[in-house]
N, C-alpha and C positions, 0 to 999 in steps of 0.2 A: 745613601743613594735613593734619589725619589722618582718612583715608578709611575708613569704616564700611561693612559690607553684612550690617546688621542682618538678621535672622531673616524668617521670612514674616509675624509679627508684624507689623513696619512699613510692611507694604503691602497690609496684608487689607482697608485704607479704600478701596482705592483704586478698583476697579473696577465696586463691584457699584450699577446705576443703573437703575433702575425705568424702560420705557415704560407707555407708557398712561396713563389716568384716574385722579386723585387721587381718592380717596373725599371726599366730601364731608362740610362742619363737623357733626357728630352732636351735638356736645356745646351745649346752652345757658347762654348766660350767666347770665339767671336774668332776674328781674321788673325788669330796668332798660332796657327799650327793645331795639329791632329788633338782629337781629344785624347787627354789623358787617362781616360778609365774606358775602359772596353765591359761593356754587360756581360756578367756573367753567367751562363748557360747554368739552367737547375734541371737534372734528371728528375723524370716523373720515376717510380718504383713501375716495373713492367707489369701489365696483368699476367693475373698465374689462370690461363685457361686451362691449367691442367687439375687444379685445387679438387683431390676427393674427398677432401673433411665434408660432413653434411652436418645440418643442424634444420631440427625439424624447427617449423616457425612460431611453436609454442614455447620452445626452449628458452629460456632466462639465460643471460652468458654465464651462468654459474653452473646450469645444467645441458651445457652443450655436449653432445655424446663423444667418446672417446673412443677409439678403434683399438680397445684392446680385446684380445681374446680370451682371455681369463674369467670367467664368470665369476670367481670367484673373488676378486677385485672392483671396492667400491668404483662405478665410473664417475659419480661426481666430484671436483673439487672440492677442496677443503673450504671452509667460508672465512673471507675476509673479516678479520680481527676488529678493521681499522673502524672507529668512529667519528664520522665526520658531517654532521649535520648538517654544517653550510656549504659541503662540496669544492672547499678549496684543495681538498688533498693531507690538510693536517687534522690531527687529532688523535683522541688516547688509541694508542699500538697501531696507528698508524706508519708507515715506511718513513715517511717525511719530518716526522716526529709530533711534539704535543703542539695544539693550538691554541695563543693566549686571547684568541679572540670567537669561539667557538660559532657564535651565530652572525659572522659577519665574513665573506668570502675576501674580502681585499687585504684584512689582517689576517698573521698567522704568526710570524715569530716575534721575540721580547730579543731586543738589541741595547747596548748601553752606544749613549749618543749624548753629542756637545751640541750646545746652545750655538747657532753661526747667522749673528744676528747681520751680518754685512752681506751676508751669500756666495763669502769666498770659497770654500771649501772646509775651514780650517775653523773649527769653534775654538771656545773657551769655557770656565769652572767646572762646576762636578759633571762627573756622567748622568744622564737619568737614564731609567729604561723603559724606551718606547715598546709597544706592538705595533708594528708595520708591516706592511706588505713586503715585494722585494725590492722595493727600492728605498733609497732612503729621501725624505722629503725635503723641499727646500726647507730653508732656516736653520736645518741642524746639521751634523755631519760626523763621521766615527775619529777624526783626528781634534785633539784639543790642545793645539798648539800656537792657535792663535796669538800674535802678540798685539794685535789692536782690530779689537773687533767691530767698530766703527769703521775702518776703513776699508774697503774690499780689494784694494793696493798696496796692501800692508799684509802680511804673511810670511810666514820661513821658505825663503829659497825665492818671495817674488820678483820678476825683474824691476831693478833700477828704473824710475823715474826721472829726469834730472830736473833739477831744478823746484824742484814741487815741496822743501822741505820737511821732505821725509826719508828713513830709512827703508824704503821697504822689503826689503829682506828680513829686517827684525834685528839686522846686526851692521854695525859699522854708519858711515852718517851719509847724509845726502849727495847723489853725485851730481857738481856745480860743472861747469863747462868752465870758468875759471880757470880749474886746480886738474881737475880728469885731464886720462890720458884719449885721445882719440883724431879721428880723422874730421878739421872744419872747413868749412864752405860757406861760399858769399860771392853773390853774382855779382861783385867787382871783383873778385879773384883771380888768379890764372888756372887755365887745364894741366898747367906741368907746371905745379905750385906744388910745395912739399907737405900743403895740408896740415902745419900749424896754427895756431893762431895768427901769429904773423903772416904766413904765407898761405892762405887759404885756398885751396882748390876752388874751380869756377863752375863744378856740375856735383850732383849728388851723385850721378851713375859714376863718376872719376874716383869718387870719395868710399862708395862702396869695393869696388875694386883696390882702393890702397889700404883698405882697413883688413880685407880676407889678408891679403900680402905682410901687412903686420898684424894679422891676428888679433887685432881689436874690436871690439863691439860696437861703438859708441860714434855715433856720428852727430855734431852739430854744424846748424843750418840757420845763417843769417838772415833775417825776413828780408821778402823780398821775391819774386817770381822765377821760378825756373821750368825752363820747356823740354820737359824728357817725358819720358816714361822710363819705369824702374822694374828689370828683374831680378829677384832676391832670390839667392841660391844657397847662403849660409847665414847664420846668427848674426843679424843686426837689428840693433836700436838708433833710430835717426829722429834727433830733439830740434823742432826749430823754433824761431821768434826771437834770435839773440841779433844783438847790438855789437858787432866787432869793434866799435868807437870806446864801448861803455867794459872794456877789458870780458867780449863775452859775456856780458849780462842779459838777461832778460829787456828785449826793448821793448819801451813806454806805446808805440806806435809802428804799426805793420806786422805781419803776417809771413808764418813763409808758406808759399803759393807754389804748388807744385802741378803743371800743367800739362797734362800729359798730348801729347805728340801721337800717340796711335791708338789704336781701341781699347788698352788695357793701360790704367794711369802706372799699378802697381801689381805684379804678379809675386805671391810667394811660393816656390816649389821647396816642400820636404823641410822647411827651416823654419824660424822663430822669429815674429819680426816686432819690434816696438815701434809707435807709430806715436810719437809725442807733440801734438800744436803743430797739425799740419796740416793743411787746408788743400785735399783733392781734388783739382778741379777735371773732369772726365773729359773724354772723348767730345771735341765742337766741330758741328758744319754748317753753316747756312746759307740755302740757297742752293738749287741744282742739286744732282743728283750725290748722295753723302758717300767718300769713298768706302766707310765704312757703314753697314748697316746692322753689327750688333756691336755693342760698349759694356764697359765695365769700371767702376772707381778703382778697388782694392778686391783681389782673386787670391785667395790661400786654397793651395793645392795641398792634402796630406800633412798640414805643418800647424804653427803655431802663431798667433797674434796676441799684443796684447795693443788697445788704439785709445790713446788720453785726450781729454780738451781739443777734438780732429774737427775737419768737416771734411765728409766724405760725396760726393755728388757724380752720380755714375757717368752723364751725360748732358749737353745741349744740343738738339740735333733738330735742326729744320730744314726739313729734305723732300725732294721729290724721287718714287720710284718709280724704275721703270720696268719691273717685271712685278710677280706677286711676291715677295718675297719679304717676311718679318722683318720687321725694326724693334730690336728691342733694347736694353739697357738693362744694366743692374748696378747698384750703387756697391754694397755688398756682396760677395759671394764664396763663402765657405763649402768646400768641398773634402769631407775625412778629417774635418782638422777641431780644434780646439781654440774660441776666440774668445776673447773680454774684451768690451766695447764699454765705454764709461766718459758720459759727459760729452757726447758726440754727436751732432746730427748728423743724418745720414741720408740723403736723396736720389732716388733712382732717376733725377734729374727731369729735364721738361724738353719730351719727343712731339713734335711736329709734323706730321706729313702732308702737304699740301700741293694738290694736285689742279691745276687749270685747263680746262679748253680739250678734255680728254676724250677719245672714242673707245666706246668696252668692245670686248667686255673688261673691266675695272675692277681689280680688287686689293686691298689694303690690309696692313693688319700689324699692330704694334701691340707691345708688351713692357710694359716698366716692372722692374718691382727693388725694392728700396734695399733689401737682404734677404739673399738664397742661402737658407743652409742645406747642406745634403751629407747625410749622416754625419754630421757636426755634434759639437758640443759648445753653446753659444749661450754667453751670459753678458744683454746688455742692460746698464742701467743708466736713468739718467740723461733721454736723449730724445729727438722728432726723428719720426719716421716721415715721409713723405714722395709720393709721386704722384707726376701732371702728365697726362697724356691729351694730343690733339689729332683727330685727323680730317681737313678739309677739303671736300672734291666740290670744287665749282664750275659752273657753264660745261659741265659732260655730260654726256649723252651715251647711251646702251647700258647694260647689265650692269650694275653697281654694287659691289658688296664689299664692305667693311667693319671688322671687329677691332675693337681696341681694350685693352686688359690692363688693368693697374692694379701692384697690391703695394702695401707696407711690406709685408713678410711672408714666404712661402718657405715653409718646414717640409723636408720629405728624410724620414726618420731621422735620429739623431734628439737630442733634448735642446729647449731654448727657453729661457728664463727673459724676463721683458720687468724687469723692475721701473718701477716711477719713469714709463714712459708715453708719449702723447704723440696720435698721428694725424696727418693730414694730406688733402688729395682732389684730385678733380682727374676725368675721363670724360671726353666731349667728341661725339662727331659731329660732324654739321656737312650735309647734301645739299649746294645752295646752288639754284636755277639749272634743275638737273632737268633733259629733255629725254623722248622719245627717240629710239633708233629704231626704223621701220617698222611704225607703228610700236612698238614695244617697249613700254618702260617696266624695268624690274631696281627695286631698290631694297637691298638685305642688310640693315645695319644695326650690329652689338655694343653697346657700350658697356664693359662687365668691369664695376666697385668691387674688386675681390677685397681687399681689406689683408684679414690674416686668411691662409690656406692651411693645413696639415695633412700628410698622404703621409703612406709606408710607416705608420706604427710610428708617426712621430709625437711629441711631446711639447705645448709649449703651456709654459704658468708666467700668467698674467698676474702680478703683485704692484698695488698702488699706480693701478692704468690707467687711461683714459685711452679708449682704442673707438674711433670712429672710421666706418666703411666709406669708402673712395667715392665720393660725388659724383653720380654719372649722369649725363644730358646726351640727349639724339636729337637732331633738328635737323627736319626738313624740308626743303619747298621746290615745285615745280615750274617749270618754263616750259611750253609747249609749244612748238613752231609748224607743227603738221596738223593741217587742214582734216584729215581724215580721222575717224576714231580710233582711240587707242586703247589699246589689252595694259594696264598696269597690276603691280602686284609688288605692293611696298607693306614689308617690315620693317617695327622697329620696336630694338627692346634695349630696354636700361636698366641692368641688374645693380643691385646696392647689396651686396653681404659686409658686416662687418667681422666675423669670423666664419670660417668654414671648416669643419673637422668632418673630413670623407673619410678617413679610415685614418684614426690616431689618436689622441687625450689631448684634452684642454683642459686645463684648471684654473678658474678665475677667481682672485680674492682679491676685498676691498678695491675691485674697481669699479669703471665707469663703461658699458659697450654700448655703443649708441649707432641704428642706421641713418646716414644721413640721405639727405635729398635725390632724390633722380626723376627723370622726366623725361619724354617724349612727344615732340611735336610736330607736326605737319601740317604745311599749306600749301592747297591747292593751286595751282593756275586754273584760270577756267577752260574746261576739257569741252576739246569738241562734243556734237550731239552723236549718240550713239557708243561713247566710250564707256569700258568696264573698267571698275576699279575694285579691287578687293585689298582690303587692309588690315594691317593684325598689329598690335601696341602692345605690347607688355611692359609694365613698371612696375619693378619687383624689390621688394627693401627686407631683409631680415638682419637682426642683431645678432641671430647665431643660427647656422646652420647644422647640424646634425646628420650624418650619412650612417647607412648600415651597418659600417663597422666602424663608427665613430663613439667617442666614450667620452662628456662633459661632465666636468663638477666646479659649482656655481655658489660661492659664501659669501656673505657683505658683497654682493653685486647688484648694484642697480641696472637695467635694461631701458631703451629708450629708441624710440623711432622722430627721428625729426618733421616728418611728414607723415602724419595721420589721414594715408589718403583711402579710395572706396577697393583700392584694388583686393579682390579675396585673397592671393598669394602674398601679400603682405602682411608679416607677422615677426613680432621680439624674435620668436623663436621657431625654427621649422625642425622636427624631428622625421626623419626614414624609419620605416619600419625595423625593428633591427636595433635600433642607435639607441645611445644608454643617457639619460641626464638624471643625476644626480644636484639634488638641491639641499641644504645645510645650512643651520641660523639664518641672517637676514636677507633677502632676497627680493628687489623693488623693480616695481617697473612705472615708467610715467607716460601710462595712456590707456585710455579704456577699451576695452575690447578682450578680447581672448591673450593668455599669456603667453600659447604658444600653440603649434597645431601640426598634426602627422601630418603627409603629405596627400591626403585622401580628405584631410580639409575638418576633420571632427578634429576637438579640444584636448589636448592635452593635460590643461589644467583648468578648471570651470574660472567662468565669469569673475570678475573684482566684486561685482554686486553679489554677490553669492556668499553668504555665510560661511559655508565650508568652502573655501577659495582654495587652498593649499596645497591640495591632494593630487598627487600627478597618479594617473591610472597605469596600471602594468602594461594594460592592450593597447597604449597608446606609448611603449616604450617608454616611459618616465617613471625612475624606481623612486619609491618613497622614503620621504625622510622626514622625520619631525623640525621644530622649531623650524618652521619657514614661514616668514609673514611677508605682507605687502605695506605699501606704503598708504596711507589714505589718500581718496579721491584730491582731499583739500591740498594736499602736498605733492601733487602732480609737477606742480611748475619748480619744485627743488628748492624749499627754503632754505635758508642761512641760520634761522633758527625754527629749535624744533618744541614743541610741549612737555611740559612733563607725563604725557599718556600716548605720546608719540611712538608707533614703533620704529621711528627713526633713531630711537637713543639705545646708546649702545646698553646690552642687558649685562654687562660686567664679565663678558666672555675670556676667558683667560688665554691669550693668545698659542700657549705650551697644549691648550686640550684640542687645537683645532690642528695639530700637527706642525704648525706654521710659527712663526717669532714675528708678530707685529707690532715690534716696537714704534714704527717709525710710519709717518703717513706719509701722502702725495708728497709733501714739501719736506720731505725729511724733518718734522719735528717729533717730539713725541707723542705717543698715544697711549695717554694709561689705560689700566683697566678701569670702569666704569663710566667714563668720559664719553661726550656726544663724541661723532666721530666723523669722518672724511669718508666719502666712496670716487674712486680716482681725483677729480681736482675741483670737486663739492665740498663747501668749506659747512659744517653743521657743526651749532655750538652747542 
């Protein structure tokens, strides 16, 4: 057995554990009934105004006094045994026991662990033993029972695939639609069809109900469109793309299209659902006022998913409101539950709100975001993220305010794994020939690129990414039809985050985080003589944000602003006073300037032209690590190939010392050790 003391990498999960009060469910499911989870009430502990213990304010807590009356009894405690130099709580005669990592607080104990080069849970070959934290890292895992550890659909006990030839369970052979027993379907079918092959039922919702009724699991689904929406209340697997011509085979041409009918395409409560080749198309309205105004693709309540070769798209909705009231969407949305997504796009779809000829006071306000986990456990690989939001108010007049929010992913606690995946996105308002209402124009508009978010002690590890912040634009122009002077007082801001960790862990390795574009613009009408204008612009781009109890660690990361513009708030990286970044091996960024900055504006890490470049300062919350280099100036623009004195090449890192298994790059090929290498979908030879 060969004994590993991987980097602080493998043990940066381990520690960081939120007290206090969970913020409560913000997010609504939409027009289908009560929320399902009710906040739960946390008692504070009562203050004891009664408390007579004193302690003079010179006292050490080892020499706090003791209200005995005995003179003749020492009062101080006896002194802690325990040796613990880094303050994790282990080490020799310590309570917690010995520490295998004495000068480093994220490690502590020595575990025997499997190589889980897919990220299923389930390794393979000898044990090694790691030092880790408390958690155990991606890439490995305490089961070594893997039976194909290239596949992350391949495991003991995983569910059936059809069609996919494979076993994935590990035992017994592929299940074909052919030969299985199950409930099929084909919009030529009949509703009171016996749901054979022959006899196909004519709806999925029909096909789930006869399948609880015979206790089967398995549903196949002929391409082809169907207009329901689906509640899952027990254990099913629903396969589609098959040819009822071709005896149930897989057809050469079409899709099966599942359309959903109400806000919610697919709800799973308390059950288990497989989601095989099947193309979600969410909640559509266009035009007039939308009867619904929140959506959703696929909702796991408390349950389980596993989603294959899918396209999931939460919504289409171009709508006019008529009160304030959100418009939002989500493509995704796990709540309690446990998902594998693999091979799947996934879109929180393209939200519209377009308003004409309005009198304020006016205000708007949409929310996309692509997958919500909330205290989940979510591993996807393999797939686009993406949301578009729009919201356009033309020829109105009075008080106008509008925010519009897009992310790829918002994490609130729970773990999420993002393997070899790539996002994209736009958020745009546009104020177009907005007027005066008695004398008074006011215009307040947000366009916020969330990108990725994490809250409530969540977790997400970026592996073989390429994660770009939601493109935000603000426009706009004035029409003024009053003679008289006007009082205006027009904002506008366009935030660009590509990740945001307010209170939770990010871990990025061998990717790519890059902020993209945002912009704001305004033009005038020509304003009467004697009018006031006062205006405020803010365009804000970061690649990482950092919050007070936020906790990043950053390996083969390269960082990257699309837009190198003058604003001071833009920066690769913004740390809160508080927030913790960790940096490890390579670490690039491509643009000059500052790497990164508290939010008080001084440097967290000095200048590229500066010699000593590397060094993140404590007072600027950035804890130090060695081996961190940059990229040279000359290599800004990202080449394809690199020199032999480049620190682009890889320094023969062995993927087992960084806690991590990276066998495999952006395009799933391999990556040995010593080899140039990929950072998310940069191909370096």
């Amino acid at each position: 057995m060969r004994r590993l003391f991987p980097i602080v990498i493998a043990g940066l999960f381990a520690t960081f554990v939120a007290c206090g009060e969970s913020p409560g469910n913000e997010n609504d499911i939409g027009d289908v009934g009560e929320d399902t989870f009710d906040d739960t009430d946390s008692q504070q502990p009562p203050k004891d105004s009664d408390d007579t213990d004193t302690k003079d304010s010179g006292d050490t807590p080892q020499e706090a006094e003791v209200t005995d009356d005995d003179p003749g009894q020492d009062d101080h405690e006896p002194p802690n045994p325990c040796v613990d130099p880094d303050g994790d709580g282990y080490g020799p005669e310590c309570e917690a026991g010995p520490d295998c990592a004495p000068d480093d607080p994220l490690r502590f104990r020595l575990i025997n662990l499997y190589v889980d080069a897919d990220y299923d849970g389930h390794g393979t070959g000898d044990p090694q033993e790691l030092c880790i934290g408390a958690d155990v890292p991606p890439g490995w895992s305490t089961s070594g029972d893997d039976c194909d550890d290239n596949n992350p659909l391949v495991y003991p006990e995983a569910p059936e695939i059809a069609d996919d030839d494979l076993a994935n369970g590990c035992t017994g052979e592929d299940l074909k639609a052919s030969t299985a027993s199950g409930i099929f379907v084909s919009s030529l079918g009949r509703e009171d069809g016996d749901g054979t092959r022959e006899d196909p039922v004519k709806s999925i919702t029909t096909a789930i109900q006869k399948a609880k009724a015979a206790q089967l699991r398995d549903i196949f689904v002929a391409g082809g469109e169907y207009h329901e929406s689906l509640v899952v209340m027990h254990d099913i697997a629903i396969h589609g793309g098959y040819d009822p011509e071709r005896n149930w085979d897989l057809g050469k041409e079409g899709t099966t299209d599942l359309v959903s009918t109400g806000p919610v395409a697919i709800r799973v409560m308390e059950s288990s659902l497989v989601l095989n080749r099947i193309y979600v198309d969410g909640y559509h309205s266009s035009g007039g006022p939308s009867e619904h105004t929140t959506a959703s693709g696929v909702i796991i309540e408390e349950g389980k998913a596993t989603i294959v070769e899918s396209h999931i798209l939460g919504c289409g909705i171009t709508t006019t409101v008529p009160d304030n009231r959100e418009v939002s969407c989500k493509g995704l949305w796990a709540i309690n539950s446990e998902v594998g997504v693999f091979y799947t796009d996934i879109s929180a779809g393209s939200l519209s709100i377009k308003e004409d000829s309005v009198i304020g006071p006016v205000e708007r306000n949409s929310n996309l975001t692509a997958v919500v986990a909330e205290q989940s456990k979510v591993l996807i690989r393999g797939l686009i993220l993406n949301s578009h939001s729009t919201i356009e108010i033309k020829k109105s007049a009075g008080p106008i305010k509008a925010e519009s929010t897009a992310r790829y992913l918002d994490v609130s606690g729970g773990e999420v794994k993002l393997v070899n995946a790539w996002t994209g996105g736009t958020v745009r308002i546009l104020a177009d020939e907005v007027d005066a209402q008695d004398d008074d124009l006011q215009l307040d508009l947000v366009a916020l690129g969330r990108g990725i978010t994490i809250s409530d002690q969540g977790k997400v590890y970026l592996i073989n990414c390429q994660i770009s912040s939601v493109q935000s634009e603000v426009e706009s122009n004035t029409s003024i039809t009053s003679a008289n002077p006007i009082e205006a007082s027009i904002s506008q801001s366009a935030v660009s985050n590509a990740v945001t960790v307010s209170n939770g862990n990010l871990v990025s390795l061998n990717s790519y985080i890059k902020g993209k574009i945002c912009s704001t613009e305004l033009q005038h009408d020509v304003l009467p003589d004697g009018s006031n204008v006062s205006e405020a612009n803010l365009v804000t781009q970061q690649a990482l944000d950092v919050g007070q109890e936020g906790t990043a660690l950053v390996a083969n990361t390269l960082f990257d602003l699309e837009w190198d513009n003058t604003d001071d708030k833009s920066n690769l990286i913004r740390l809160l006073p508080g927030a913790s970044l960790y940096m490890t091996h390579d670490v690039f960024w491509g643009r000059d300037g500052d790497f990164c900055r508290v939010n008080d504006g001084t440097s967290c890490i000095v200048q590229k032209s500066d010699a000593d470049f590397s060094k993140c300062t404590a007072e600027a919350g950035c804890l130090q690590i060695e081996d961190v280099v940059e990229a040279d100036p000359k290599y800004v623009s990202f080449p394809t190939k690199v020199e032999d004195d480049s620190p682009l090449l890889d320094k023969g890192i062995d993927p087992a010392e960084l806690g991590f298994n990276l066998f495999k790059d952006f395009f799933e090929r391999d990556r040995p050790k010593g080899a140039a290498y990929d950072i998310g979908h940069i191909e370096f030879e």
